[in-house]
N, C-alpha and C positions, 0 to 999 in steps of 0.2 A: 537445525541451526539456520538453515536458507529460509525456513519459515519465518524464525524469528524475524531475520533480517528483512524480508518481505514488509513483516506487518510492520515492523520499526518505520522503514519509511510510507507507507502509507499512512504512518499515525502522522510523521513530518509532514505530509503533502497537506492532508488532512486539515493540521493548525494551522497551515501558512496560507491555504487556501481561507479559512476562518480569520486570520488576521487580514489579509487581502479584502475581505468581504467588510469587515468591519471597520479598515481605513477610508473604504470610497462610499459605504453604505453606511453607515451608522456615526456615532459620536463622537469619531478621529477624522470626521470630513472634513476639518478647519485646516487639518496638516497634509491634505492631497497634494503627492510629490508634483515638482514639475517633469514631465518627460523627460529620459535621457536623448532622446534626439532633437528636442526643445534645449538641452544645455549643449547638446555639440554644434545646434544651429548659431546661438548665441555664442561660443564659443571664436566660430569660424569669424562673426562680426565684428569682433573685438566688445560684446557685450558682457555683462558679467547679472546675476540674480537680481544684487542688491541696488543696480539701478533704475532713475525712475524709468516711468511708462506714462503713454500718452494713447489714448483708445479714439477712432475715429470710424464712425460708421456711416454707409450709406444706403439707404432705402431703395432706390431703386434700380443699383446693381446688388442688390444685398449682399455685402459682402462687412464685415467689420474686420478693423486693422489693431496690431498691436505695434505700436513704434516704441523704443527703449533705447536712451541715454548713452553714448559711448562716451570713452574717455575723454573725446576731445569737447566735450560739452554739448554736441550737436546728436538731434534724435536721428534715427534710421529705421526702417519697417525692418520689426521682426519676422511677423507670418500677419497674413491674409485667410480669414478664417469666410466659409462660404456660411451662409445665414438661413438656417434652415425654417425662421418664420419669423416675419413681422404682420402687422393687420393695420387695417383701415387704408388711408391714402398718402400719397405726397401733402404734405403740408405738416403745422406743430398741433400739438395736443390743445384741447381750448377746453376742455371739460371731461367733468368725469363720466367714463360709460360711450365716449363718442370711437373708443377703440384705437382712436389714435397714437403711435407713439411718439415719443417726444423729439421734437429736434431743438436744437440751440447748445449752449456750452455749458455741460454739467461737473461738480467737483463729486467724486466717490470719498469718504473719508472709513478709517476703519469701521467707525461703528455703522457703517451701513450695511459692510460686508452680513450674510446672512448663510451661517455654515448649515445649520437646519433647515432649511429649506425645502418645501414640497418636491419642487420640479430640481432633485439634486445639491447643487450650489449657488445661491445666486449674489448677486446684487443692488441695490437702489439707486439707481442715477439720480435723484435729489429732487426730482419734480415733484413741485413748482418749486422753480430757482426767483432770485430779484429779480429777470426779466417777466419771467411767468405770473409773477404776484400783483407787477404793476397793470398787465393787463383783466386782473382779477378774475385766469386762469382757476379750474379746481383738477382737482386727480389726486391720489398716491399711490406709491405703493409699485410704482412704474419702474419694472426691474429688468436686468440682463439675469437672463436663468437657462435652465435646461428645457428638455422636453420640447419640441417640435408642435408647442400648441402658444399663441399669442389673443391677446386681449386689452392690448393695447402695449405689449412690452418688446422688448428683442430676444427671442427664444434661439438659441444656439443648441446644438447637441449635448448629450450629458459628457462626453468626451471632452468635448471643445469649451465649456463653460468649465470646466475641472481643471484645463489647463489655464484660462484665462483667470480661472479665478486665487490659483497658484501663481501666475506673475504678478497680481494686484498686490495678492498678501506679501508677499517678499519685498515689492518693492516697500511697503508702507513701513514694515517690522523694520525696512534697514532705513526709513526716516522722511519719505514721502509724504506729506501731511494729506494730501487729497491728491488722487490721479485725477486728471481733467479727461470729461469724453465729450469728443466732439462729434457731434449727432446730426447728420445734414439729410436733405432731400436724394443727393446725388451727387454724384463728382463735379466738382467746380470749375467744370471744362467749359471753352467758348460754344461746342457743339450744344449741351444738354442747356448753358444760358439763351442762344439763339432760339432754340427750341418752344424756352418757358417762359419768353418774353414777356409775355401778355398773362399768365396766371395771374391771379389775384393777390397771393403769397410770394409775386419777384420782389420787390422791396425786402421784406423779409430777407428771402434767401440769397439779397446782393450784401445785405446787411452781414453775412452770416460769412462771404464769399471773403470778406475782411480781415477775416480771422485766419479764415482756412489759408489766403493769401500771403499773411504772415511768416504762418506756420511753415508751407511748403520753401519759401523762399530761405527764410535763417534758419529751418529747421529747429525751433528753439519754440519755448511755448510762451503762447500768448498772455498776457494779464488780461484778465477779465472783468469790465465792470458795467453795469448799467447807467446811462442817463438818455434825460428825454425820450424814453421811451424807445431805446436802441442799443446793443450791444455796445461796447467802448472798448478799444485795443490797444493797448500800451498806455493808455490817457491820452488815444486821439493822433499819436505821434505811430505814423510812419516810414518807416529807411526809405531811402531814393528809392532803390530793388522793389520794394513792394510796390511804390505808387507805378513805378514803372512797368511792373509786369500787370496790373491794373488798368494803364493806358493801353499796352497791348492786347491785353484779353479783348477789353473796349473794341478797338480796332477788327480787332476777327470777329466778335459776335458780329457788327456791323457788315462787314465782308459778307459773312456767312445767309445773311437777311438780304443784300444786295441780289447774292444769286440763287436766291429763291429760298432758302430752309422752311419752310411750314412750321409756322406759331400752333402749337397742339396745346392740347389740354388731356395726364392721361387720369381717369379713373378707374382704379382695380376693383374686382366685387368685393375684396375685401384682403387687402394686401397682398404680403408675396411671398416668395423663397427665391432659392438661389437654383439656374439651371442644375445644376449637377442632383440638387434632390427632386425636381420635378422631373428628372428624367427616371429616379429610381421608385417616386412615387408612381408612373407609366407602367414602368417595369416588371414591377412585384409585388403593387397595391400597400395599400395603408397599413395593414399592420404590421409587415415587412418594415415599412420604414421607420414608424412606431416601435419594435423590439430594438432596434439599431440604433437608432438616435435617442431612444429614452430608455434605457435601460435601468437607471437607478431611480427614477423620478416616479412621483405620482401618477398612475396610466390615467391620463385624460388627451389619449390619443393624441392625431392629426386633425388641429381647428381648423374646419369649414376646408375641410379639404376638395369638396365641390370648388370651390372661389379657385382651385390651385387648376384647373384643369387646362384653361386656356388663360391668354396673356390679355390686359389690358385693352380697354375701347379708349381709340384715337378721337379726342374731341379738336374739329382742325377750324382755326381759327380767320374769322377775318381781321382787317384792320381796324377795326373798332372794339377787337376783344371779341364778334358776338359766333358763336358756334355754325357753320355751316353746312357740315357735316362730320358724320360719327361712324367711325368703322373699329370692327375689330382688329386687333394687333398678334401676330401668336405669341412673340414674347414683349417684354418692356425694351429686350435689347436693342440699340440703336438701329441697327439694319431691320429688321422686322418691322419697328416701328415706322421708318420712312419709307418699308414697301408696302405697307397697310393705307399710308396715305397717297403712294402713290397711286393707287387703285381705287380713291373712293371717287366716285362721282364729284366733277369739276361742272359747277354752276357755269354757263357760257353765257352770252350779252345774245338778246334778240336779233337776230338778222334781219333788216327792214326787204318787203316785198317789191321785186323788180316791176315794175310797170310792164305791161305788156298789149304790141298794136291792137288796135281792135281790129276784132275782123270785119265787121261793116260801117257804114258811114253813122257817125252818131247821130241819134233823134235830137231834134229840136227840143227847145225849153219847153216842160208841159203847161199848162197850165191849173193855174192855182185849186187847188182841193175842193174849193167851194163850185167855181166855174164846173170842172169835171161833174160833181152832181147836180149841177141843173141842167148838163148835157145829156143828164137819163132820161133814158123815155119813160115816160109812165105806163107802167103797165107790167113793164119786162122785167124778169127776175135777175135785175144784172149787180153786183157786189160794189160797190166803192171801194178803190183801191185803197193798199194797205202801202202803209209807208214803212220800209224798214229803220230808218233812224231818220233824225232830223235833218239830218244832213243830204241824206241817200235822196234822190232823182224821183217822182213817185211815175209809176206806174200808172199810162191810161188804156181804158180799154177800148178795146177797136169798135168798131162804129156795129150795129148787126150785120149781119153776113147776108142779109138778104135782101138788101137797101143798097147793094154794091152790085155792080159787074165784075166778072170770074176774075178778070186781068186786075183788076185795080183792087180786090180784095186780097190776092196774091201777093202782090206788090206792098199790100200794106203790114205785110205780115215779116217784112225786113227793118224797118223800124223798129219794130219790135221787141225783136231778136238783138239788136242792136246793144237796145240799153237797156237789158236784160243784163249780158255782157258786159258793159259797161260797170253796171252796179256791182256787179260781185267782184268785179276786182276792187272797185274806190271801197270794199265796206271788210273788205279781208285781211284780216291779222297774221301775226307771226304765232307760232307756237312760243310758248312760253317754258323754258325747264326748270324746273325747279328741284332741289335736291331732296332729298326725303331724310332725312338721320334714321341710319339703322339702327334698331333696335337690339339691344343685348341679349344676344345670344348664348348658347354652350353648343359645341361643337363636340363635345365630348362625348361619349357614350357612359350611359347612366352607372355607376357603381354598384358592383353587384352586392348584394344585402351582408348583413354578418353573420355568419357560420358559428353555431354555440358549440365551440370547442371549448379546448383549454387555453387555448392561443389569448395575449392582451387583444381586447377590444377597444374601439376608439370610442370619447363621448362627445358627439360632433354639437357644433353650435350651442356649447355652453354662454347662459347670460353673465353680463357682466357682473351681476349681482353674486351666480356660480364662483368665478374667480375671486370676489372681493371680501366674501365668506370668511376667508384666510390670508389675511395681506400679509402677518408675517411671515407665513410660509412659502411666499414665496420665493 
């Protein structure tokens, strides 16, 4: 009888283990529950499922946010999810295959949702949106997914895009027509503005700062429209609150540039993650991090996991925008970054040369180049002096030495000496320093080869053409 009972429930563990399997792996992926500690957290907020959501991410703390709706009409952050790959650089997507992922304001609507999905569950953020089309932008296919591998998208864990992609659906089914994600460079703080003064892409992202400024302030989401070539918020109308905390941001970037912040420029080899997986990428190598964070998804590893070893080169700015020098950073994090520049080599102004007495009586004016060689005597193998510049004093040569008495040939050999002396100081420069831009390095020690186990292996540095094989799948 204990037998029976035995097998009974190992047969129960059995199916529920196989339904388990086939809710979050197979073709009930569209109905992936939200975590019960995702509804006690939302609970605790006064949030409930069926309200909307507002996604907000940023690149170079990589971190993406989930804000949701309370009763009182005003959004509030859910969870802060760490980002365990983006690729390319700060800045927007301008083409397809440049690896960029997008920033600007995108709408999600159901049918972009994508439960089939290669890399687990994913997404389509809409790119190219009316901003992106006006500037005759190309790309698609530009998605929030799983898997810890980017190629121009936001790759989140199969976990963390399972959960996020269970708040989208809920909120849509209970009548959300599109969640908006807002996709920035970086937090729209006065330090990271100070900072990126001078990039090429600030216009842009003050354009961007408009929105995000909105939003932070009324908590409430922005209307989104394009004209002239420029994001539009509300139709142009802003609350007192927003231009006011606009005037003050103003104010402190300014401040912050008064007392000195360094104008950088950062570029990654090829995007980023979030400290918390670069440390466990350290820790336990790639395909640790690989089984962990991609567990349901297509194995196409950790992309370019080399780029993830060290942090960003510091390109540091003069006031004309032009590069001055270039050092490495260990992370993107703000302190990092301003001790990377603290340390790079500071161009200094030439010191001009102190004068200094002479130590004999100066020789007379010589005379002229041509006079000097017809003072040669014929015969004698003597050189015509050599003028070091046009300017410089020339050099005469002393009379023969055996045409003179011991005293007065002695004597004439102070002269000489004199403005000799003389000449090397009026012809001597300053050292010049000049800065060298360091060259990008890896500081890292080389990754040891793959081991043909049975273990997921990674397939590093796929082409974009690899990824694009499959757009719906992702």
């Amino acid at each position: 009888m204990a037998i029976k009972q035995l097998a009974l429930v190992a047969f129960v563990a059995l199916t529920l283990a196989a339904c388990e399997e086939d809710r979050y792996r197979g073709s009930a992926r569209h109905n992936i529950p939200i975590p019960n500690a995702t509804y006690a957290l939302m609970s605790e907020k006064g949030m409930s499922k069926d309200q909307p959501i507002i996604i907000r991410s940023f690149k170079k703390e990589s971190e993406l946010e989930v804000w949701k709706r309370k009763a009182d009409g005003q959004y509030a952050l859910l969870k802060t999810y760490p980002m365990c790959r983006w690729s390319g650089q700060l800045g927007p997507k301008v083409r397809e295959g440049d690896r960029m992922a997008p920033e600007g304001f995108y709408a999600i609507a159901p049918q972009q949702m994508n439960p089939n999905s290669s890399y687990y569950v994913s997404f389509n953020m809409g790119y190219p949106n009316a901003y992106d089309r006006s500037y005759g932008r190309t790309g698609a296919h530009l998605m929030v997914h799983g898997a810890c591998s980017s190629a121009g998208c936001y790759s989140m864990t199969d976990d963390q895009i399972g959960e996020i992609y269970a708040l989208v659906r809920e909120a849509q089914n209970a009548g959300q027509r599109a969640v908006q994600m807002q996709a920035y460079p970086f937090r729209m703080t006065a330090q990271n503005l100070a900072k990126h003064r001078l990039d090429p892409n600030i216009a842009f992202w003050k354009n961007l700062k408009e929105g995000s400024d909105y939003f932070e302030v009324t908590k409430d989401e922005p209307a989104v429209s394009v004209a002239g070539g420029r994001y539009v918020f509300n139709g142009g109308q802003a609350p007192a609150a927003v231009a006011e905390k606009r005037r003050e941001d103003e104010v402190q970037v300014a401040s912050l540039v008064a007392k000195g912040t360094p104008a950088i420029k950062l570029i990654y080899d090829d995007g980023d993650q979030h400290t918390s997986f670069k440390r466990a990428l350290a820790s336990n190598g790639a395909d640790a991090l690989n089984r962990s964070a991609s567990w349901a998804s297509r194995d196409v590893g950790i992309s370019r996991q080399d780029a993830l070893a060290i942090g960003p080169r510091v390109v540091v700015l003069d006031n004309a925008g032009k590069a001055k020098a270039t050092v490495r950073a260990a992370s993107a994090d703000n302190d990092a970054v301003l001790a990377a520049v603290a340390a790079a080599p500071v161009e200094e102004p030439a010191k001009p040369v102190e004068a200094k007495p002479a130590l004999v009586a100066p020789r007379p004016a010589a005379a002229p180049a041509a006079t000097q060689l017809a003072k040669v005597t014929p015969g004698n193998a003597q050189q015509a002096p050599v003028l070091a510049n046009a300017s410089s004093t020339p050099v005469v040569p002393a009379a023969p030495v055996e045409d003179k008495p011991f005293l007065q040939r002695a004597l004439s050999f102070m002269p000489t000496f004199g403005g000799t002396a003389d000449q090397g100081m009026t012809t001597a420069s300053a050292p010049v320093v000049s800065v060298v831009p360091a060259q990008p390095t890896s500081t890292s020690a080389p990754l040891p080869p793959r081991r043909a186990t049975g273990l997921r292996t990674s397939s590093l540095d796929q082409s974009t053409a690899a990824y694009a094989s499959q757009p719906v799948q992702r």
